[in-house]
C-alpha positions as CSV (number, residue, x, y, z in Angstrom):
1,X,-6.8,9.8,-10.0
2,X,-8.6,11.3,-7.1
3,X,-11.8,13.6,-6.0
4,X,-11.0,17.0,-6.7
5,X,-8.8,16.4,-10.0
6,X,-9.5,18.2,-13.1
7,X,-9.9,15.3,-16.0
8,X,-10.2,15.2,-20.0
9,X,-11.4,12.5,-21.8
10,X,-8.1,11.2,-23.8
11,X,-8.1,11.5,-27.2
12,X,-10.0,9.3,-29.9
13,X,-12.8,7.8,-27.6
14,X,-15.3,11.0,-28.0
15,X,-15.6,12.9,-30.8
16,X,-14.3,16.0,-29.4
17,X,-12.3,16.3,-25.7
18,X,-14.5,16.7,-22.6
19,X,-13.1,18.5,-19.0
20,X,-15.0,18.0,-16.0
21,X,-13.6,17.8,-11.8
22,X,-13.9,14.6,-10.3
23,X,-16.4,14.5,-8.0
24,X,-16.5,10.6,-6.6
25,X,-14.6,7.3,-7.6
26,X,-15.5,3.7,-7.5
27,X,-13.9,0.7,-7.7
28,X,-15.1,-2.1,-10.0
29,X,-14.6,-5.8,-10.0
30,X,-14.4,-4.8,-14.1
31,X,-10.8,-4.3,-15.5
32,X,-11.2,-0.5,-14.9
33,X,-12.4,1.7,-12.3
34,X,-14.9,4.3,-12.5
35,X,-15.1,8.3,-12.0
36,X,-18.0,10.1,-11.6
37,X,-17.4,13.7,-13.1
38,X,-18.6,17.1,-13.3
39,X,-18.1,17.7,-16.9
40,X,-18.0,21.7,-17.1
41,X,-18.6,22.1,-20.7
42,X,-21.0,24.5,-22.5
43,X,-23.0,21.9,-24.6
44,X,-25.9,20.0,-24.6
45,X,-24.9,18.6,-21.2
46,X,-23.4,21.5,-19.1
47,X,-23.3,21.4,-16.2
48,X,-24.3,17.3,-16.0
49,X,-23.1,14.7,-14.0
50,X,-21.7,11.3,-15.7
51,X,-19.8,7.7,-14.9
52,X,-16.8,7.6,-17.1
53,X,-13.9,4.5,-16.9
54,X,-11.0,6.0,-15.6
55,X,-8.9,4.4,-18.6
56,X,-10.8,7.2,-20.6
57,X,-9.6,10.0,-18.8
58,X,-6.2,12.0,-18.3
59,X,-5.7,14.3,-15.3
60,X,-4.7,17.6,-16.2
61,X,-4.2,19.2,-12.7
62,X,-4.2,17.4,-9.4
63,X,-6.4,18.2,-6.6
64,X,-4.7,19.7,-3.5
């Protein structure tokens, strides 16, 4: 995973799949890294910005 890639969250650890574009990664001295992402769905938190472990996330398209 990279900045720029579009992401879901995999299924079974929300209650419904979220999509959002990384827009930063961090490395952790935790047993996962971390994305931040742009989640793009129309919800209570549109448009909102959230930390997410990258073991939670599938890419769906890779950034260019």
């Amino acid at each position: 995973m990279q900045v720029g890639d579009l992401v879901q969250t995999v299924k079974g650890w929300s209650y419904k799949t979220w999509t959002g574009v990384i827009i930063k990664m961090k490395e952790s001295e935790l047993p996962e890294d971390w994305a931040q992402v742009f989640w793009t769905e129309a919800s209570g938190i549109d448009g909102q910005v959230f930390w997410v472990p990258v073991n939670k996330c599938e890419v769906i398209s890779e950034s260019r």
